[in-house]
N, C-alpha and C positions, 0 to 999 in steps of 0.2 A: 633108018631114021630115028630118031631120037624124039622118044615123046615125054613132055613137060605137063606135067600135071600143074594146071592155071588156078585149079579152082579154090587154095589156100589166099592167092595172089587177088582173087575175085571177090574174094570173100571180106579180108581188111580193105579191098577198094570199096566195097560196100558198105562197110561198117565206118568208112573215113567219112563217104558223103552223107551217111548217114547221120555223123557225128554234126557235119556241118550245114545241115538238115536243120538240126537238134538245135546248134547253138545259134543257125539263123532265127528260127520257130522262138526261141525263149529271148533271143536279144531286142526282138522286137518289140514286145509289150513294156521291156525295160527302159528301152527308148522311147517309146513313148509318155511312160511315167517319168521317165528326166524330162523329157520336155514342158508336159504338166506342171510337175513338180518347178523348173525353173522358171514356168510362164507364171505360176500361182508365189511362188517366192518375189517376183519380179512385180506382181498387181501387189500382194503386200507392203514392198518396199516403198513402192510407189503411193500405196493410201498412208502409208504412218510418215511418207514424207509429204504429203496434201494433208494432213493431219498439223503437223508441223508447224506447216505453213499458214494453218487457216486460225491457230492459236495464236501466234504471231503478228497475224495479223488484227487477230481479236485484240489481241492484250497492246496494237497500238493504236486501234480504235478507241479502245477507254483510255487510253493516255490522253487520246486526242479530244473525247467531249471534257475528260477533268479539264483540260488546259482553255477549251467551249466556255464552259459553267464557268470557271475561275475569269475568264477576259471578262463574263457576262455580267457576273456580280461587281467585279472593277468599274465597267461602262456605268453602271447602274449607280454606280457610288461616285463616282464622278458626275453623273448628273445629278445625282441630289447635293453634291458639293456647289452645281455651279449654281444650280435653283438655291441654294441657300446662299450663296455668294451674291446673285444677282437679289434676293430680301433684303439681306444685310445692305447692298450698296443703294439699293431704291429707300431703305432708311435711311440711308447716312443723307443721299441726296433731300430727301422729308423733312428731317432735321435742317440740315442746311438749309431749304428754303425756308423755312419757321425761324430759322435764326436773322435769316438777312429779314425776315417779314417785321419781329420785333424789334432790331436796329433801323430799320426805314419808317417805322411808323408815326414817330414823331415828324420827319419831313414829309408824312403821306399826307398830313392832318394840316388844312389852313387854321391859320391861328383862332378864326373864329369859330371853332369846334372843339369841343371838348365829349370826353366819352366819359360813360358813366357806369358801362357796362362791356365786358368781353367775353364770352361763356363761346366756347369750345367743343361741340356734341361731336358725334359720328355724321362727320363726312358736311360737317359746314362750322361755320362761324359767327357768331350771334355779335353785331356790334350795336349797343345803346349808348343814346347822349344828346347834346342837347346842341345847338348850331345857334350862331345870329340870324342865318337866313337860308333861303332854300340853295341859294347859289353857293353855299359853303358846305352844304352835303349833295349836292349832284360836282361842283370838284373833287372832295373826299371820292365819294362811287367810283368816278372817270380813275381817280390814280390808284384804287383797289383791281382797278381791272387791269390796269397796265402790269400786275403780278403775273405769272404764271400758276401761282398756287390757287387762284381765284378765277375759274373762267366763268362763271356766271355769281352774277351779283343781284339780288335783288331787292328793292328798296319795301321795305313793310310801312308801317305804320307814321303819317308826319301828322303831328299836334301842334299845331300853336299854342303856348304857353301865355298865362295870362299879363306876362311879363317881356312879353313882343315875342322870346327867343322862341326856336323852334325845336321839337321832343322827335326824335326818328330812329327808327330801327333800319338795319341793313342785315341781310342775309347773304352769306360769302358762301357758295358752296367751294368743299375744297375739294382739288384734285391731285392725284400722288404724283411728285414729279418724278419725272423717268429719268434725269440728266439735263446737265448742261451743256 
């Protein structure tokens, strides 16, 4: 019989697993540090790209109040355009009725009245003069009121003059028109 000494044979078989023993033992901590490593790579990618994202979205947030403020100042000036629009035309219409007041007032006036006085304060109109009789200034009153620039009228003072005619004041308050 023939005897084979195993025990070189024994020895690299032990020293093989041993080897791969060795490189299972150290690949593992390896492994697990790429895992780390790529789980910790992958959270960073992910925050500088929420990062990114949350800058972007800032910077079109401030686009969006500039463009807020910029409509807000516009509305704002628009309406102080239309409030000055709407002064201007409540003048124009002011004027206008002072204008047809002063071309009507000669037909407002019965022939047996004459003025002697027109004074103009805030917010009324002072009319003085002298009438043939009372029915010639309670006509005059009636066709002041028929104005819209006049809604209340009120009669002051009536003197009989010693010369029959009669002395009367009228008080015109005035009111701004809004339109025709």
């Amino acid at each position: 019989m023939l005897t084979v000494n195993l025990l070189p044979w024994r020895i690299q078989q032990w020293q093989r697993q041993r080897q791969r023993s060795l490189m299972i033992l150290a690949s593992a901590p390896v492994t697990a540090l790429l895992v780390v490593l790529s789980g910790g790579w992958q959270g960073y990618h992910a925050e500088q790209q929420q990062r990114a994202e949350q800058h972007a979205v800032s910077q079109r947030l401030s686009v969006l109040e500039q463009h807020l403020h910029a409509r807000q100042a516009l509305l704002q000036q628009r309406d102080l355009l239309a409030q000055a629009q709407r002064r201007q035309q409540t003048r124009q219409w002011q004027h206008l009725a002072w204008q047809q007041f002063w071309q009507q007032l000669p037909q407002l006036m019965p022939e047996t009245l004459w003025l002697s006085r027109i004074e103009r304060r805030q917010g009324q109109l002072l009319l003085e003069g002298v009438a043939s009789g009372m029915a010639a200034v309670s006509d005059f009153r009636d066709q002041l009121a028929t104005l819209p620039l006049f809604p209340i009228i009120r009669q002051g003072n009536v003197q009989r003059q010693p010369d029959g005619h009669y002395r009367f004041t009228l008080r015109a308050q005035v009111q701004e028109v809004s339109g025709e």
